[in-house]
C-alpha positions in Angstrom: 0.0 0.0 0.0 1.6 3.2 -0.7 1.7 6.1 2.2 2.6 9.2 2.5 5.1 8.2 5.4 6.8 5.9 2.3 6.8 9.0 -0.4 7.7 11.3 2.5 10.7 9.1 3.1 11.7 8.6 -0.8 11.7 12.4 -0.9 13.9 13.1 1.8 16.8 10.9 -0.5 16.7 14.5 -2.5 18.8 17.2 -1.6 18.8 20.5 -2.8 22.1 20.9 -4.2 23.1 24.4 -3.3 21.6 23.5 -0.4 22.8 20.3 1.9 19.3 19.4 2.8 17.2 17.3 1.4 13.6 18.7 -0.3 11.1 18.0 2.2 12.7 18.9 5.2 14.1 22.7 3.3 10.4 23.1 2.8 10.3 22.7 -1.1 7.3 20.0 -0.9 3.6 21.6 -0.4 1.4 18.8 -0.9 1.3 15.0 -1.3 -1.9 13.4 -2.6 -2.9 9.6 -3.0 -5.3 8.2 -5.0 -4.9 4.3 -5.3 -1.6 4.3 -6.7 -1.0 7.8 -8.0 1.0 10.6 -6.6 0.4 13.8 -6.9 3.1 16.2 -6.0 2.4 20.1 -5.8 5.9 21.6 -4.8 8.3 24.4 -5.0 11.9 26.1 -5.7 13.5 28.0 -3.5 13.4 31.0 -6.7 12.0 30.8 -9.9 15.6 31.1 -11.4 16.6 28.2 -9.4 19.2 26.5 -11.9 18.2 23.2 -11.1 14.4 24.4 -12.2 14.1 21.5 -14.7 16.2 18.7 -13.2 14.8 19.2 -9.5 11.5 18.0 -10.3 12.1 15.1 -12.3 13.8 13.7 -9.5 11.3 14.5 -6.8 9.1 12.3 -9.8 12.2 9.5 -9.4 12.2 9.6 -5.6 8.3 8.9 -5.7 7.8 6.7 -8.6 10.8 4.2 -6.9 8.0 3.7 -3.9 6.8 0.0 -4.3 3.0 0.0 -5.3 3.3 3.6 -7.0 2.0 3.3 -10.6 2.3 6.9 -11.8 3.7 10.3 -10.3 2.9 13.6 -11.2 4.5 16.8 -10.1 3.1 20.3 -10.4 5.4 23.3 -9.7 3.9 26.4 -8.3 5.7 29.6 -7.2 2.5 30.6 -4.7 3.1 30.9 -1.9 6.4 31.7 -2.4 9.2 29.9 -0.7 10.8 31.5 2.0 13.3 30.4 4.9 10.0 30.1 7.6 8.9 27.2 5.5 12.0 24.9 6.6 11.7 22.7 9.5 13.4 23.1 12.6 15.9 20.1 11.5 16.9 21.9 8.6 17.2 25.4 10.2 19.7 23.5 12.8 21.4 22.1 10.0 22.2 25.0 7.9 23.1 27.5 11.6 19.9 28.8 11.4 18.6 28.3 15.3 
């Protein structure tokens, strides 16, 4: 059966990579649905110019898809709201000297 605790935890094997932590705990993730067996994905960047704009979300798609019992995966990228440094969790503010 596929969770969100299991596409949670697939996620968090993605890291940011101007940034050493991974996507869901910097924040980047808005929303995880499930239907039966497809994911849908409504996330963010940390900017619109964010160089890995293209390649970030195809391997959030990866991470997901690679959860056993997920048949399809689809990601949406949305700029609203806009990310900002109150959207990390405390784990990633500690890790990046931020508490």
């Amino acid at each position: 059966m596929v969770t969100e605790e299991n596409i949670i935890l697939a996620l968090k094997t993605v890291y940011d990579p101007e940034i050493p932590v991974d996507v869901y705990e910097l924040g980047l993730i808005y929303e995880i649905k499930i239907k039966d067996q497809v994911v849908d994905i409504l996330m963010t960047l940390t900017s619109p110019n964010c160089p890995v704009a293209e390649s970030l979300p195809m391997e959030i798609e990866e991470a997901a898809a690679s959860v056993e019992g997920v048949s399809e995966v689809n990601v949406e990228l949305t700029f609203e709201p806009p990310f900002t440094s109150d959207m990390m969790s405390e784990e990633a503010k500690f890790e990046l000297g931020m508490m």
